[in-house]
C-alpha positions in Angstrom: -43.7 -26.1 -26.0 -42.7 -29.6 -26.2 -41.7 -29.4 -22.5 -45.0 -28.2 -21.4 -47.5 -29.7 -23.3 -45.8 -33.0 -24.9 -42.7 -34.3 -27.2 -45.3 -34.1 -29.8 -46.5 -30.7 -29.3 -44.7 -29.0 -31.5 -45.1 -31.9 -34.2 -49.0 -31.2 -34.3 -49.1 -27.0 -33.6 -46.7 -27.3 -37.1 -49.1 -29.0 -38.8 -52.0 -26.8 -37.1 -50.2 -23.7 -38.4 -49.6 -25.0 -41.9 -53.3 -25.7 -42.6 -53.9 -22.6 -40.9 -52.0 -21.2 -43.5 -53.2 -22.9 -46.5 -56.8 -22.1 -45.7 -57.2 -18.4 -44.8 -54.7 -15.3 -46.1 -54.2 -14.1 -42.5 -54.7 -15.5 -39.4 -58.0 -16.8 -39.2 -60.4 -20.2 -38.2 -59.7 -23.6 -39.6 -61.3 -26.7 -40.0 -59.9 -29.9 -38.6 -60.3 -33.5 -37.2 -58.4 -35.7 -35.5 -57.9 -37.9 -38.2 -56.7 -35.8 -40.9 -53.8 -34.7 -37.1 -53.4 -38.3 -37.0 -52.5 -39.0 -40.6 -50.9 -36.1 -41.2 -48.5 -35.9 -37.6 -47.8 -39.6 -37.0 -49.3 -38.8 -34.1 -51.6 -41.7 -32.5 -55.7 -40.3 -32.9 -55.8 -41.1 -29.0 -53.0 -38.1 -28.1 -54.6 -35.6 -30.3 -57.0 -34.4 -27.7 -54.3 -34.3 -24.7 -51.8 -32.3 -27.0 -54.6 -29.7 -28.0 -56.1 -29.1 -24.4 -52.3 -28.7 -23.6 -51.8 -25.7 -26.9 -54.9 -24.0 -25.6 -53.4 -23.9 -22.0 -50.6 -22.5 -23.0 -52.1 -20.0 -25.4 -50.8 -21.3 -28.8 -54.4 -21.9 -30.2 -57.9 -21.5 -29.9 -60.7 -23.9 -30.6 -64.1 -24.0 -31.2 -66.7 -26.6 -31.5 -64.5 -29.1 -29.7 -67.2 -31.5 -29.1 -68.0 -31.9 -33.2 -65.9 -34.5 -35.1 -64.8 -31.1 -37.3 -63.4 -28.7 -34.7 -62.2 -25.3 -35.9 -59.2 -24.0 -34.2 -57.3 -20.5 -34.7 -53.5 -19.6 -34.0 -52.6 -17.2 -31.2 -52.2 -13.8 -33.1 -50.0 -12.8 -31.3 -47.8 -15.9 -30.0 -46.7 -16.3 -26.5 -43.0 -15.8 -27.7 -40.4 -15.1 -24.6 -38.4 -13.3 -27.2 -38.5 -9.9 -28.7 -38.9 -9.0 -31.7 -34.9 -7.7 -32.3 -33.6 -10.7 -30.5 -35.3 -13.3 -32.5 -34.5 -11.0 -36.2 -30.7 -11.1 -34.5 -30.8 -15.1 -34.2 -32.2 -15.1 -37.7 -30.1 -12.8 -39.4 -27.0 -14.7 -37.6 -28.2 -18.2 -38.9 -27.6 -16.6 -42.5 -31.8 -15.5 -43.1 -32.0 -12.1 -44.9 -35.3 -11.3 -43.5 -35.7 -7.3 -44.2 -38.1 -5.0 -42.2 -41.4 -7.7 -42.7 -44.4 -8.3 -40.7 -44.5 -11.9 -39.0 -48.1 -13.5 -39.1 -48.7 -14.2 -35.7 -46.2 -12.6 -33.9 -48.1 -9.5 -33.9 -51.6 -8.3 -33.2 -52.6 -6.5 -36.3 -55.5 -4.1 -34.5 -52.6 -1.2 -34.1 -51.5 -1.2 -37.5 -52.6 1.9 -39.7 -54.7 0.9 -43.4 -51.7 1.3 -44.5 -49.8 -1.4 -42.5 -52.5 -3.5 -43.0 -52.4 -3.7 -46.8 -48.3 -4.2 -46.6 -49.4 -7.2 -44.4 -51.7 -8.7 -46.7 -48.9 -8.1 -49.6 -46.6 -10.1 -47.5 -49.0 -13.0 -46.6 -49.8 -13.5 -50.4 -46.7 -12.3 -52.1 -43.8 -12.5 -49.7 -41.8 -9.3 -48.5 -40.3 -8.6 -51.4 -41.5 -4.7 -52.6 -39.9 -1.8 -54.9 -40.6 1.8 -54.8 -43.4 1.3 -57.0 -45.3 -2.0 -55.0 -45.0 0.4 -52.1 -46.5 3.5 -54.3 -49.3 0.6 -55.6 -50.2 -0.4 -51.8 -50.5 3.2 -50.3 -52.6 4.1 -53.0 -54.7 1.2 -52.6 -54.7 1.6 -48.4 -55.7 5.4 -49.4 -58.2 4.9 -51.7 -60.3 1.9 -51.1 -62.4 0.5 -47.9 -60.6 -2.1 -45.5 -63.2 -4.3 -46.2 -63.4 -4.4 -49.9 -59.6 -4.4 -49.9 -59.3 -7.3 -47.6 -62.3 -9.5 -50.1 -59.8 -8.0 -53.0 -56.9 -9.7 -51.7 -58.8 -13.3 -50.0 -60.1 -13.5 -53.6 -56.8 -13.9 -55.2 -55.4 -16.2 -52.7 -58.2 -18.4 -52.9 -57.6 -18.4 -56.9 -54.3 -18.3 -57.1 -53.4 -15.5 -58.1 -50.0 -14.0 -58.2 -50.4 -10.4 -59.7 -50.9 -7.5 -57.8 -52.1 -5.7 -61.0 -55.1 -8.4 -60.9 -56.0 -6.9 -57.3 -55.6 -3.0 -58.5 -58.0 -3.9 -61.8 -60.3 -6.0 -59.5 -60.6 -3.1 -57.0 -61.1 -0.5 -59.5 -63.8 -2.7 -61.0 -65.6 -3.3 -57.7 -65.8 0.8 -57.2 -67.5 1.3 -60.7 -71.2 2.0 -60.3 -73.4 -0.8 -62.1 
């Protein structure tokens, strides 16, 4: 990255992908300016522009609204990676990382993953990849029983307040389905 778009590339797509993450559950649109890059990155406000043309190029991102001073950019879901997936768990698991069977947040595109899949995903992104028998029993049941959609709001809901308890998404979901 830093060789084709700029030493600073990877400086700022860091920083694009951590406030990607702190706003949205799963890969998603994010606000920005080049300001809050600048302050943030080190990175003079004048290289900004430059750097992202040079991430879009290359497929790292995507923006929208590029002429407002509050852009909105996405990350590549998936990532132009030149590795595969075993290579880059075998580089991992030789640096020491115990990293277990998880789901990476942009290295894959999520469209062929069952309901299923999809709600282990969404465990992972707000809880980490840590399950037992019964989180696994919890989630299939969930994937089994409930809508996408209303499953996805379940889960966006308790990341945006916080929340830490999958029995807060199963009461939540079960309260949703009541009738009025």
């Amino acid at each position: 990255m830093s060789e084709e778009v700029g030493s600073n590339a990877w400086l700022l797509f860091r920083k694009l992908v951590e406030m990607e993450c702190g706003a949205n559950l799963t890969p998603d649109w994010f606000p920005f300016t080049f300001d809050i890059l600048a302050r943030w990155t080190g990175i003079p406000a004048s290289e900004i522009e430059p750097l992202l043309q040079g991430l879009e190029a290359g497929g790292w991102i995507e923006r929208a609204d590029a002429e407002c001073e509050t852009q909105r950019a996405r990350i590549a879901s998936p990532l132009p990676v030149p590795l595969e997936e075993e290579e880059i768990r075998s580089r991992l698991e030789e640096n020491g990382t115990r990293i277990g069977r998880c789901i990476w947040r942009y290295y894959q595109a999520l469209d062929g993953l069952s309901q299923v899949e999809r709600v282990v995903f969404l465990y992972q992104m707000l809880f980490g990849a840590r399950f037992t028998p019964r989180i696994v029993e919890d989630l299939e049941w969930i994937a089994n029983t409930f809508d996408m959609s209303v499953i996805y709001d379940a889960f966006q809901e308790a990341y945006a307040k916080k929340v830490k308890s999958l029995a807060w998404i199963k009461t939540h979901l079960h309260l949703e389905s009541e009738p009025e």
